[in-house]
C-alpha positions as protocol buffer text, in pm:
chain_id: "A"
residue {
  index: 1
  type: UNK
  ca { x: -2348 y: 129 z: -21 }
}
residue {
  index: 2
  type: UNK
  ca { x: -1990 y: 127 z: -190 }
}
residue {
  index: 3
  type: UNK
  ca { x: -1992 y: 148 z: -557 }
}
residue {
  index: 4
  type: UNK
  ca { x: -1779 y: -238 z: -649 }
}
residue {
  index: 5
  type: UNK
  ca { x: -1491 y: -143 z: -950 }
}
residue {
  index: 6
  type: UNK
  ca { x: -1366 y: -405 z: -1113 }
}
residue {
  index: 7
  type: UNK
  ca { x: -1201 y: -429 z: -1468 }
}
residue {
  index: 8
  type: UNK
  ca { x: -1496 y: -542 z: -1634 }
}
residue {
  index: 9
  type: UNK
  ca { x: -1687 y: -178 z: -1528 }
}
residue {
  index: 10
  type: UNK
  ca { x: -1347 y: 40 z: -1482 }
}
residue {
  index: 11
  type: UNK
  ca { x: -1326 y: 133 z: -1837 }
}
residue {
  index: 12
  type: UNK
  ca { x: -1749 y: 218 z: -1791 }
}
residue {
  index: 13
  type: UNK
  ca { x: -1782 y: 392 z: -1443 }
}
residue {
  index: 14
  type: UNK
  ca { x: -1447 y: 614 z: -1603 }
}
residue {
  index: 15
  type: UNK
  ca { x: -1480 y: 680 z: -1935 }
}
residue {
  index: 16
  type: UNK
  ca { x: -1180 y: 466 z: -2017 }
}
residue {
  index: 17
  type: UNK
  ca { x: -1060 y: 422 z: -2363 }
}
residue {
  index: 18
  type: UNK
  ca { x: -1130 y: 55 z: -2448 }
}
residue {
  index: 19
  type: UNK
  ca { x: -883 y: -6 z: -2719 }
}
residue {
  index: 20
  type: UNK
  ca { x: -601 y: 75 z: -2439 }
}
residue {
  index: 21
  type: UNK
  ca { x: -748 y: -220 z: -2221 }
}
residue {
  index: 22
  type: UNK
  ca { x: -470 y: -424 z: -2099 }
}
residue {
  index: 23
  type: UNK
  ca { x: -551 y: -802 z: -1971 }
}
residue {
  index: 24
  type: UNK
  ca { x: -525 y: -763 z: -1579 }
}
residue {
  index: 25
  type: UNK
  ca { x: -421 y: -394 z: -1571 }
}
residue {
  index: 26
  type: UNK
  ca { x: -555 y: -100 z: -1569 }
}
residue {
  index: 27
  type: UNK
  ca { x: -389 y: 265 z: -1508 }
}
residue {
  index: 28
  type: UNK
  ca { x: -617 y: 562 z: -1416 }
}
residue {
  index: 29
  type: UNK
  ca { x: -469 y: 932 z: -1453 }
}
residue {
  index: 30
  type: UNK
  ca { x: -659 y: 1185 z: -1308 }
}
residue {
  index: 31
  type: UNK
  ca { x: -643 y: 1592 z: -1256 }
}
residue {
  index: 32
  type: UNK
  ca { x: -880 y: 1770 z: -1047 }
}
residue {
  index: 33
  type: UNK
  ca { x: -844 y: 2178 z: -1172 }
}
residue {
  index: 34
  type: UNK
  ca { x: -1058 y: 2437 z: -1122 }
}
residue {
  index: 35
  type: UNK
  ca { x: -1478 y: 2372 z: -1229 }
}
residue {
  index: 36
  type: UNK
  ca { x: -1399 y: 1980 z: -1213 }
}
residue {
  index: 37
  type: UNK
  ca { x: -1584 y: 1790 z: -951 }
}
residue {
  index: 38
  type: UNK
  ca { x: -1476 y: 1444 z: -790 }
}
residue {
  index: 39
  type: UNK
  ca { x: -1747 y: 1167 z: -715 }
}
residue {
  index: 40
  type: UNK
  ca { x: -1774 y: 1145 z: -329 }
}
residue {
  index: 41
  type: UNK
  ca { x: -1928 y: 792 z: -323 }
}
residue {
  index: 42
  type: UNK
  ca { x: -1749 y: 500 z: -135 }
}
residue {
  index: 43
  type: UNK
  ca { x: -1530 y: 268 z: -393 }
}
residue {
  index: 44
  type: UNK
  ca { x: -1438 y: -100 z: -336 }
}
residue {
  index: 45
  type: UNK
  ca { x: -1154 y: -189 z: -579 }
}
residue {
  index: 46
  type: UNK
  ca { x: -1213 y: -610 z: -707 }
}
residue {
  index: 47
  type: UNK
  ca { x: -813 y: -633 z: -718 }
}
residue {
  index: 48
  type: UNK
  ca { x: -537 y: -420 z: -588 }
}
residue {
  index: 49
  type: UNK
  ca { x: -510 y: -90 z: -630 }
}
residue {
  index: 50
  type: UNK
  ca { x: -152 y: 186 z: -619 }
}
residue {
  index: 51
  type: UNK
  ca { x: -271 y: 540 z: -607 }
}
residue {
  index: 52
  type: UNK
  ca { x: 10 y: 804 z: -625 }
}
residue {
  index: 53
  type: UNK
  ca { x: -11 y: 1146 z: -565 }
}
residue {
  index: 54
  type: UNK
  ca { x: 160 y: 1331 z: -835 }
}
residue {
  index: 55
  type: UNK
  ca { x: 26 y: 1710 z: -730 }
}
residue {
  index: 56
  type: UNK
  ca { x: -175 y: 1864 z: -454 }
}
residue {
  index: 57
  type: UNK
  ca { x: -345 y: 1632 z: -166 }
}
residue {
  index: 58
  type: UNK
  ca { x: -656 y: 1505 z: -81 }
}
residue {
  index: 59
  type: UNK
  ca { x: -840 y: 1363 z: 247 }
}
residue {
  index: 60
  type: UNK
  ca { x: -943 y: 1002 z: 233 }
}
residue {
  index: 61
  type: UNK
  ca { x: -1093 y: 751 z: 484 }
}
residue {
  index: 62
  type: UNK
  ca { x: -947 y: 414 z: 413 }
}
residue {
  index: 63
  type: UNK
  ca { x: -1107 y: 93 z: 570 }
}
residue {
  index: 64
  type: UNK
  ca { x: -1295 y: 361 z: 811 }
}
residue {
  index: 65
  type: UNK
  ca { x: -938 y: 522 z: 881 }
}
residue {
  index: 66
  type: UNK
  ca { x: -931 y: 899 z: 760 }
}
residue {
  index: 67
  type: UNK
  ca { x: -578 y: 1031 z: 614 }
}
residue {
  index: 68
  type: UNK
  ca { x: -435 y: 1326 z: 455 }
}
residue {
  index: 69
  type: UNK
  ca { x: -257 y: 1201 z: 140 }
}
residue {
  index: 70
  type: UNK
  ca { x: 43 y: 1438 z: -11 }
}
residue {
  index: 71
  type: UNK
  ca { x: 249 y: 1519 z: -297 }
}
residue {
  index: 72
  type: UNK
  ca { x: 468 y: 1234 z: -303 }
}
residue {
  index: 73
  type: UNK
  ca { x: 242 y: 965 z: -98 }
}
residue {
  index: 74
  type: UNK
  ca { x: 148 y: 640 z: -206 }
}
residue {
  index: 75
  type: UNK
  ca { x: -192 y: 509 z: -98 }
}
residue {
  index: 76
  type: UNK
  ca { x: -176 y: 97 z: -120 }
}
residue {
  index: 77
  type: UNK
  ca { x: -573 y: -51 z: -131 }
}
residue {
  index: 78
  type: UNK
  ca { x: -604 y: -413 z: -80 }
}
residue {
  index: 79
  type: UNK
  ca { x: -844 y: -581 z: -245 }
}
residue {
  index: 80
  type: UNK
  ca { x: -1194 y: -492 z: -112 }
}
residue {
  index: 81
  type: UNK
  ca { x: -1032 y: -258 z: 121 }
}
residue {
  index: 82
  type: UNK
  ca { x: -1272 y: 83 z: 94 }
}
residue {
  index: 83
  type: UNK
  ca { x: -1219 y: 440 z: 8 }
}
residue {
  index: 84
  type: UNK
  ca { x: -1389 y: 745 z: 37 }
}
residue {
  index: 85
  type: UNK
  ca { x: -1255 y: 1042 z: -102 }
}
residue {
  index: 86
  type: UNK
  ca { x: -1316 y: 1342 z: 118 }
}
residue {
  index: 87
  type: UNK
  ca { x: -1181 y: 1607 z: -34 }
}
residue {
  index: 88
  type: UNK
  ca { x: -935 y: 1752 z: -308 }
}
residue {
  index: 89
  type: UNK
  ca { x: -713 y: 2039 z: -378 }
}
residue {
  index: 90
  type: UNK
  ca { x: -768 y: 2246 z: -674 }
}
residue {
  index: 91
  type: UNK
  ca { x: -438 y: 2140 z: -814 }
}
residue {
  index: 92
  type: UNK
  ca { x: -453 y: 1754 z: -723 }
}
residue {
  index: 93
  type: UNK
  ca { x: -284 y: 1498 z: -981 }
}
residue {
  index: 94
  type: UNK
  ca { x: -317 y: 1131 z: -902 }
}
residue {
  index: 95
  type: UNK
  ca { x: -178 y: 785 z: -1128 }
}
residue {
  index: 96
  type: UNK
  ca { x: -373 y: 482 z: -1030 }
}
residue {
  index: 97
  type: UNK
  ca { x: -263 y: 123 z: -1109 }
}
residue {
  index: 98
  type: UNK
  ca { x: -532 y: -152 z: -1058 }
}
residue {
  index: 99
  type: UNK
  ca { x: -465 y: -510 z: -1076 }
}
residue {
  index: 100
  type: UNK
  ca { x: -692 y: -739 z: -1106 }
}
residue {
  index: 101
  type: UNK
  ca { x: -707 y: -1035 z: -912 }
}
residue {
  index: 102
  type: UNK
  ca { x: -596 y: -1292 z: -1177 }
}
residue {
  index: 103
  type: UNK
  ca { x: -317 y: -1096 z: -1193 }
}
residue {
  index: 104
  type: UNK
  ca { x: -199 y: -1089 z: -822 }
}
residue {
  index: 105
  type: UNK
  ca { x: -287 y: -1501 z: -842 }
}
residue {
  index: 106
  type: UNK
  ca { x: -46 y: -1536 z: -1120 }
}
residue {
  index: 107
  type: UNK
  ca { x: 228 y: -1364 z: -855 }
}
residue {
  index: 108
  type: UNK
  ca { x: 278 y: -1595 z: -530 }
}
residue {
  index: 109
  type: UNK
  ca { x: 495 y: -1233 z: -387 }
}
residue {
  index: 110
  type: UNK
  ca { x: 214 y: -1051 z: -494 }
}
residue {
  index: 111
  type: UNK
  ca { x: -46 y: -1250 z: -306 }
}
residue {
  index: 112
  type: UNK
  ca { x: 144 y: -1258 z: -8 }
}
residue {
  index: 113
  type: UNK
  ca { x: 163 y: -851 z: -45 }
}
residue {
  index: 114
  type: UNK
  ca { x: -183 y: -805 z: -44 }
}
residue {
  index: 115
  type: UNK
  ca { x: -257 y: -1002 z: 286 }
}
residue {
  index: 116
  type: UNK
  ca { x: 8 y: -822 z: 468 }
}
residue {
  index: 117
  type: UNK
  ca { x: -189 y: -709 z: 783 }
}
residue {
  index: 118
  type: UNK
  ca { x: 82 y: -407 z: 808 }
}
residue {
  index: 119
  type: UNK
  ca { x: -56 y: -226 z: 476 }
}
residue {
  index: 120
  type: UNK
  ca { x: -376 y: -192 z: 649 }
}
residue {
  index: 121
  type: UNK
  ca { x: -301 y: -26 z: 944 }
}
residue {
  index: 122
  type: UNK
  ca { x: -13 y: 214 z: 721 }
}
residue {
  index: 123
  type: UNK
  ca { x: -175 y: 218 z: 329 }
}
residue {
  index: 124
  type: UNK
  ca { x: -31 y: 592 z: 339 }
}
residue {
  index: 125
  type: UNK
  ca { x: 366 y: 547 z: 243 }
}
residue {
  index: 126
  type: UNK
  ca { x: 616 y: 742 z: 44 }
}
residue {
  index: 127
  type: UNK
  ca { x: 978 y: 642 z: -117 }
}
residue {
  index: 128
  type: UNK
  ca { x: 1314 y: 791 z: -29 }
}
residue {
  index: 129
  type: UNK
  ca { x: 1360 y: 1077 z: -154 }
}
residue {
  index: 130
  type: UNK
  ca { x: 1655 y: 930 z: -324 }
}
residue {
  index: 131
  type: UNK
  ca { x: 1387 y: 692 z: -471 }
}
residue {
  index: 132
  type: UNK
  ca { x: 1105 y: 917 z: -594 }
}
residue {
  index: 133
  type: UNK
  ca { x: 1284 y: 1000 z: -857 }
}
residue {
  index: 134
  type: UNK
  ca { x: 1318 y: 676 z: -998 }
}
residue {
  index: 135
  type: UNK
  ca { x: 936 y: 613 z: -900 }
}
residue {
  index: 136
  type: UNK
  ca { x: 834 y: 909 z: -1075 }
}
residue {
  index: 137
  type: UNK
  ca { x: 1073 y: 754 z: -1410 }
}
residue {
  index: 138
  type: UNK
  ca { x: 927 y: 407 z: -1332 }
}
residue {
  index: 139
  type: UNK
  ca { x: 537 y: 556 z: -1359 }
}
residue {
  index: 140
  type: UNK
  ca { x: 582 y: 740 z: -1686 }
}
residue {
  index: 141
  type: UNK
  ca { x: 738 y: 428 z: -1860 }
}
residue {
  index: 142
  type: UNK
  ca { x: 455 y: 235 z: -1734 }
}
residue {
  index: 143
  type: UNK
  ca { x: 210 y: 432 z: -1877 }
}
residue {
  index: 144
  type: UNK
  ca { x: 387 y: 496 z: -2248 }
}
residue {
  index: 145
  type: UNK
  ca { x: 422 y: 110 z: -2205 }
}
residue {
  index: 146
  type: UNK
  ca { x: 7 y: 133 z: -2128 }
}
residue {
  index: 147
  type: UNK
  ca { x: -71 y: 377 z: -2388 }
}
residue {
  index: 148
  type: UNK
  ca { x: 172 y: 218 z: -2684 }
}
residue {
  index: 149
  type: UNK
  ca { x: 4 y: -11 z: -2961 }
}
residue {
  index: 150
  type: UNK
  ca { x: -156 y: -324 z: -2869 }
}
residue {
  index: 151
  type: UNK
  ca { x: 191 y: -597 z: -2953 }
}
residue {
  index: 152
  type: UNK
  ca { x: 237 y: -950 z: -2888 }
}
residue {
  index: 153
  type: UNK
  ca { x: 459 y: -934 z: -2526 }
}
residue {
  index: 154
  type: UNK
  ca { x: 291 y: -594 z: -2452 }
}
residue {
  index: 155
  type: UNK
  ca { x: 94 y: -722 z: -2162 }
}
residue {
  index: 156
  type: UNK
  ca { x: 370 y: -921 z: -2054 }
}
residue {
  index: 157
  type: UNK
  ca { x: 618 y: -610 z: -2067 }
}
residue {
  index: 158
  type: UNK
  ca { x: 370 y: -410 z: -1872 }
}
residue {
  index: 159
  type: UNK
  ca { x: 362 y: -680 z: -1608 }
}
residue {
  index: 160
  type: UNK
  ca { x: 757 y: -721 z: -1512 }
}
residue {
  index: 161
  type: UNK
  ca { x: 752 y: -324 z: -1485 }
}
residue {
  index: 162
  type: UNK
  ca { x: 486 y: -293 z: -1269 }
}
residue {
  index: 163
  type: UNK
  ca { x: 606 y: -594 z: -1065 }
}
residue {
  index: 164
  type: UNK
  ca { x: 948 y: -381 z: -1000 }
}
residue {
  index: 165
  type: UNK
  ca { x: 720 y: -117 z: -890 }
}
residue {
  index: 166
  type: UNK
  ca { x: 547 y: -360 z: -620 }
}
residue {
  index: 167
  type: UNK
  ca { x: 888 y: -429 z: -560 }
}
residue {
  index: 168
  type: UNK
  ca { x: 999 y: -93 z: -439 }
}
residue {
  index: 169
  type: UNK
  ca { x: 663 y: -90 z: -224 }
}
residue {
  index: 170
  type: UNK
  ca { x: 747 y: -374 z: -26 }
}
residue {
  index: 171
  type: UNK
  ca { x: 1097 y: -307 z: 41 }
}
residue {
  index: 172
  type: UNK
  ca { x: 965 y: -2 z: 241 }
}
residue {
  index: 173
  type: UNK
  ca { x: 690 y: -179 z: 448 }
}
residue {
  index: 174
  type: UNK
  ca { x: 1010 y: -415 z: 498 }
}
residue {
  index: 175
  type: UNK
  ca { x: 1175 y: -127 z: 681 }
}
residue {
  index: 176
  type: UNK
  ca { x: 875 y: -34 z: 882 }
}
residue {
  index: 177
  type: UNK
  ca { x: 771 y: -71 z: 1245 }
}
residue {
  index: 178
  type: UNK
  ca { x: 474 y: -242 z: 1305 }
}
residue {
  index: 179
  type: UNK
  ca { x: 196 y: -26 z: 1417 }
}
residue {
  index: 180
  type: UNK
  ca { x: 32 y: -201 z: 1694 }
}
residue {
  index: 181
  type: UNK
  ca { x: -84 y: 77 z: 1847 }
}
residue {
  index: 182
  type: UNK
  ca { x: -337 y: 200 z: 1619 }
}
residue {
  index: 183
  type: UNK
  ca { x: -621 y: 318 z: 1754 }
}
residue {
  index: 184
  type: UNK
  ca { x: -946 y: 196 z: 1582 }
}
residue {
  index: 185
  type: UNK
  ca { x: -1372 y: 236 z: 1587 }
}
residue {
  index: 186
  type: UNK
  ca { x: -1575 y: -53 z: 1624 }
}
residue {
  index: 187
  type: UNK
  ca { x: -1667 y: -51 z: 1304 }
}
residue {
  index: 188
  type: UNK
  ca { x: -1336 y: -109 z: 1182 }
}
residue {
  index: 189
  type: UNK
  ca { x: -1241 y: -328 z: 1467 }
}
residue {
  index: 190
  type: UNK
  ca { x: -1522 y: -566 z: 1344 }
}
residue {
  index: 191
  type: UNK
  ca { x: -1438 y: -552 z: 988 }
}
residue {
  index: 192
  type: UNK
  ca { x: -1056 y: -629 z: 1032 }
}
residue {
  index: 193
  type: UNK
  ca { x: -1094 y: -849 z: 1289 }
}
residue {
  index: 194
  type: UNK
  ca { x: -1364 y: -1033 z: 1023 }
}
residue {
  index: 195
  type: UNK
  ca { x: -1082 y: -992 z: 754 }
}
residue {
  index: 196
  type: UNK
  ca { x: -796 y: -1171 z: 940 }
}
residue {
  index: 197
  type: UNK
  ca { x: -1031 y: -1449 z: 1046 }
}
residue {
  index: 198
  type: UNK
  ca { x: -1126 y: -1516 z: 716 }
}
residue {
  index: 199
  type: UNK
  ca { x: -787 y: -1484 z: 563 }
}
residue {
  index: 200
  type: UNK
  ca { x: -690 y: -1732 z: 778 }
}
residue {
  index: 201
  type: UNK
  ca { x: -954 y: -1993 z: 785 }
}
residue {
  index: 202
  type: UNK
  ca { x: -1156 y: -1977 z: 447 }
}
residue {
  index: 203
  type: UNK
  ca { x: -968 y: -2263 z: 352 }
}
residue {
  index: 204
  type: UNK
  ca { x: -1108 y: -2468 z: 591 }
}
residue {
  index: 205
  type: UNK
  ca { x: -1434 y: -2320 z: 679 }
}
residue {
  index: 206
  type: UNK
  ca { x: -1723 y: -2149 z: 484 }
}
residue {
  index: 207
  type: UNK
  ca { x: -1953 y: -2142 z: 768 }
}
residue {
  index: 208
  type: UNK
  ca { x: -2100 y: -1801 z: 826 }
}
residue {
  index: 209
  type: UNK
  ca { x: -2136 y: -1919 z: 1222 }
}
residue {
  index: 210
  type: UNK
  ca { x: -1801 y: -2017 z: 1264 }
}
residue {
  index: 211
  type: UNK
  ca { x: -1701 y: -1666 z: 1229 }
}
residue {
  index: 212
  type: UNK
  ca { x: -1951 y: -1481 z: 1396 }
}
residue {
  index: 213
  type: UNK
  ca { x: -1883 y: -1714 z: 1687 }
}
residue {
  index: 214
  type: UNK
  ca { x: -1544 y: -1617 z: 1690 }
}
residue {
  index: 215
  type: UNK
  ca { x: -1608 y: -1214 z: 1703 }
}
residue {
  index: 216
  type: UNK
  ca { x: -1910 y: -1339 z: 1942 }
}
residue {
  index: 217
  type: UNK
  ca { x: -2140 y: -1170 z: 1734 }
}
residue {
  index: 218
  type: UNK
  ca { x: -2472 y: -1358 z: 1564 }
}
residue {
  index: 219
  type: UNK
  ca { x: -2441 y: -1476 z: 1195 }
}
residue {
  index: 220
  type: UNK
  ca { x: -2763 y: -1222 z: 1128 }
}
residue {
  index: 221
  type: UNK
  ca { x: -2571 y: -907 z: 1297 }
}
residue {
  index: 222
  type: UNK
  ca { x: -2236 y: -1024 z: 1131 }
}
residue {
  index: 223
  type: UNK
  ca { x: -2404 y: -1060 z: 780 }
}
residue {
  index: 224
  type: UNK
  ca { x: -2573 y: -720 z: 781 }
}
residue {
  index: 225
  type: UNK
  ca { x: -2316 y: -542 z: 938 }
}
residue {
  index: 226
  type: UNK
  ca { x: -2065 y: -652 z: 630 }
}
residue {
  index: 227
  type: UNK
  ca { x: -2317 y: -580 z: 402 }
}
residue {
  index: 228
  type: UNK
  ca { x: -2409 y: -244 z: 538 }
}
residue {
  index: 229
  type: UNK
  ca { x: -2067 y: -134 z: 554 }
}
residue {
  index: 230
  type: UNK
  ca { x: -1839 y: -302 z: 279 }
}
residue {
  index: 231
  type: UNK
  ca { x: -2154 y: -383 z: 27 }
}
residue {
  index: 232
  type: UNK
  ca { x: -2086 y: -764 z: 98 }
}
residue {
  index: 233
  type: UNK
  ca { x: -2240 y: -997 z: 334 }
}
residue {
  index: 234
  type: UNK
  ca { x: -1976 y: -1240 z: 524 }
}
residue {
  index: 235
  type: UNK
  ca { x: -2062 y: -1528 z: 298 }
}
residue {
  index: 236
  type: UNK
  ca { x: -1973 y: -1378 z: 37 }
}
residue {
  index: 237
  type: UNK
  ca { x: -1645 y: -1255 z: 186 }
}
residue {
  index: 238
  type: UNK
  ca { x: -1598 y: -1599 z: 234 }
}
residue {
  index: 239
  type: UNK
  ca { x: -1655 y: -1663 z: -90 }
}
residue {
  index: 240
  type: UNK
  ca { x: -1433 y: -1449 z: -224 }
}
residue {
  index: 241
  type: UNK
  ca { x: -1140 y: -1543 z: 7 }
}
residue {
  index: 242
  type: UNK
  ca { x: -1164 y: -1901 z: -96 }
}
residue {
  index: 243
  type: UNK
  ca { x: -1211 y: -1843 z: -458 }
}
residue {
  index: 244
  type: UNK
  ca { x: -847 y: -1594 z: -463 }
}
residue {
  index: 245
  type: UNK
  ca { x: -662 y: -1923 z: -260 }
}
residue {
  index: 246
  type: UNK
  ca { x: -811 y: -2151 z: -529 }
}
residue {
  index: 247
  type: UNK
  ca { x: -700 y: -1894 z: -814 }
}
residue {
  index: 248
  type: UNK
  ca { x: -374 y: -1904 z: -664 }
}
residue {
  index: 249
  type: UNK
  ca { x: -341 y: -2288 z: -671 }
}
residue {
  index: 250
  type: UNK
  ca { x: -481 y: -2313 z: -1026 }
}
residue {
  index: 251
  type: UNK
  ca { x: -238 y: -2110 z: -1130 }
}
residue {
  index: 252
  type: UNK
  ca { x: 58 y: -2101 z: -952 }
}
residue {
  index: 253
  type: UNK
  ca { x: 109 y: -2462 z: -845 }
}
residue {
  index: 254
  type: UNK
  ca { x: 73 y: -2790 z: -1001 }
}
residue {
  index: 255
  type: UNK
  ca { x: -188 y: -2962 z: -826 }
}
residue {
  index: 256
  type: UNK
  ca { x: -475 y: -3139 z: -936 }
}
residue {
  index: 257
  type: UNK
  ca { x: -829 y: -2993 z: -937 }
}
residue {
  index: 258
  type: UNK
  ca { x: -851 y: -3298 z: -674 }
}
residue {
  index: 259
  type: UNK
  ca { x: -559 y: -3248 z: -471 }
}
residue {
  index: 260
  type: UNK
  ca { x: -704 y: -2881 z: -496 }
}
residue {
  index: 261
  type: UNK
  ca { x: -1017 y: -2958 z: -400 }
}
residue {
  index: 262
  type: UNK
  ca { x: -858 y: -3125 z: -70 }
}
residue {
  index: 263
  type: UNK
  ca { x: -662 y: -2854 z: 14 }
}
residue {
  index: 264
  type: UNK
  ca { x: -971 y: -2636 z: 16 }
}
residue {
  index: 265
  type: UNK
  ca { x: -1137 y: -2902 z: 271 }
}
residue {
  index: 266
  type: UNK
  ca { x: -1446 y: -2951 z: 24 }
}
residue {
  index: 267
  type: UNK
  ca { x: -1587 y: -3261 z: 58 }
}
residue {
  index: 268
  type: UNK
  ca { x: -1627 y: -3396 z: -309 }
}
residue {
  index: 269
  type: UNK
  ca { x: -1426 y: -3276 z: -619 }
}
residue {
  index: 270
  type: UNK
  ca { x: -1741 y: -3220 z: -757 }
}
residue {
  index: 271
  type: UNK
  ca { x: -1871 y: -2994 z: -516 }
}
residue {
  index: 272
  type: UNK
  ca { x: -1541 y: -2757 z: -575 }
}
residue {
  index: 273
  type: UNK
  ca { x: -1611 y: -2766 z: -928 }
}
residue {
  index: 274
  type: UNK
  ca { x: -1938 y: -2648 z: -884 }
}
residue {
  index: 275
  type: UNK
  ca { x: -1901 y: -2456 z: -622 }
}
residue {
  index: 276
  type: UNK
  ca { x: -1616 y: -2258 z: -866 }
}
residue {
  index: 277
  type: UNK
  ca { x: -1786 y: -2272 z: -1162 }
}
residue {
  index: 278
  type: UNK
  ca { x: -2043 y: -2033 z: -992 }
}
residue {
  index: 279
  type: UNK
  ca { x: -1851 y: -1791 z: -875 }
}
residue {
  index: 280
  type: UNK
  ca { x: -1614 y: -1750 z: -1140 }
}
residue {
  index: 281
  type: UNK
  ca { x: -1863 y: -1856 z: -1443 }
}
residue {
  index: 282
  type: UNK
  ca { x: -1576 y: -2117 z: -1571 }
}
residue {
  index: 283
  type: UNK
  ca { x: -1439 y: -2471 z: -1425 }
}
residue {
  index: 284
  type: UNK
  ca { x: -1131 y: -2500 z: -1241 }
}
residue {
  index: 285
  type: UNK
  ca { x: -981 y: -2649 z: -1548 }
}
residue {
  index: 286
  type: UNK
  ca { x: -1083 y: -2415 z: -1807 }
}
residue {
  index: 287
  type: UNK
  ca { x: -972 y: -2126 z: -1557 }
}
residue {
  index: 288
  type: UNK
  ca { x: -631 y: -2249 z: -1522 }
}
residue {
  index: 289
  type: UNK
  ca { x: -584 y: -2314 z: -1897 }
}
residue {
  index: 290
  type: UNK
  ca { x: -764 y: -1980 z: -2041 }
}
């Protein structure tokens, strides 16, 4: 089963320093070396996830795809998109920026990023070579910004320059072809088919059945499958699909927990309420004001 990383365990599963924790962000350098070993356990990231390869390469499988990653490559992970890390060189160097998913619902671009179907077929992309450069800049600043004393507009500093980072990301998958052509296992097949369905209609409908009728597969087979292979059944994919659109409306929009609550097709107010409330362990209102 994949090991779940989210901010709350990041700092834990890593040996982070916790005084550097940064509300929504968190920025991972690692080197490999001689004698050092890498954990070869399946990850699930709770948020989004930039990894860029600094030095060396390594072999990955990403959502059940398997790439060589390069000097110069950045690997883009949507949220609960997995990762396996196959193999490194001796001399690999990797940054990794996670955000968390409060952050990408505070960033209507951002959102919209991390459903583009495109960065799952291509997460493996690299900058001009023009560009790199100013990547390369860009990364070090973030991460003096990162590592500097804790301030009042810190966070918020951190934010706009990793936001021009996302930036540069997208205007590449702007200039890319769509890959339609990719050729994919069952497996994967079932999970992304799963993962566009869901994208698309959790607003409307939290009915494990609904969806398994669509791929024509039972709700039983559906469930266990997920479970078996992202460490999530499909109701709680569900779950979590709903609960990033509501995030999103709480805090990007000016709706009412009501007109919310419509939006969403539940039924009562108060069934969105508590239907949020245990999930996310606060209200809709409290959420939107913390």
């Amino acid at each position: 089963m994949a090991l779940l990383i989210t901010l709350d365990n990041v700092y834990q599963l890593y040996n982070l320093d916790l005084s550097k924790k940064t509300e929504g962000i968190v920025i991972l350098s690692q080197r490999h070396g001689p004698g050092k070993k890498y954990t070869s356990h399946s990850r699930i990231f709770d948020g989004l996830l930039l990894g860029f390869m600094v030095q060396g390469s390594m072999k990955s499988q990403i959502h059940f795809l398997e790439y060589d990653v390069n000097k110069g490559d950045i690997a883009i992970l949507q949220p609960q998109v997995m990762i396996d890390t196959k193999s490194l060189s001796e001399d690999a160097e990797i940054i990794t920026i996670g955000l968390s998913l409060d952050f990408i619902t505070e960033f209507p671009v951002l959102r919209e990023f991390v459903m583009n179907n495109q960065i799952r077929w291509q997460p493996i992309i690299r900058l001009q070579s023009e560009e790199i450069k100013l990547q390369n800049e860009l990364l070090t600043l973030i991460q003096n910004f990162y590592h500097k004393k804790a301030s009042p507009n810190k966070t918020q500093m951190l934010r706009h320059l990793v936001m021009v980072l996302v930036s540069m990301i997208s205007e590449v998958y702007s200039k890319l072809p769509n890959n339609k052509n990719l050729v994919k296992s069952r497996t994967h097949e079932i999970i992304d088919e799963f993962y566009l369905l869901v994208s698309k209609y959790a607003g409307q409908q939290r009915s494990v059945v609904f969806y398994a009728e669509k791929l024509h597969l039972t709700p039983q087979y559906l469930s266990t499958f997920l479970k078996q292979k992202t460490g999530r059944s499909a109701l709680q994919w569900i779950d979590h699909i709903t609960i990033l659109h509501a995030k999103t409306l709480l805090k990007s929009s000016n709706l009412s927990i009501k007109e919310i609550s419509n939006e969403l097709h539940f039924e009562e107010t108060s069934v969105f309420c508590r239907y949020f409330k245990r999930i996310v362990g606060l209200s809709p209102t409290t959420y939107r004001n913390v």
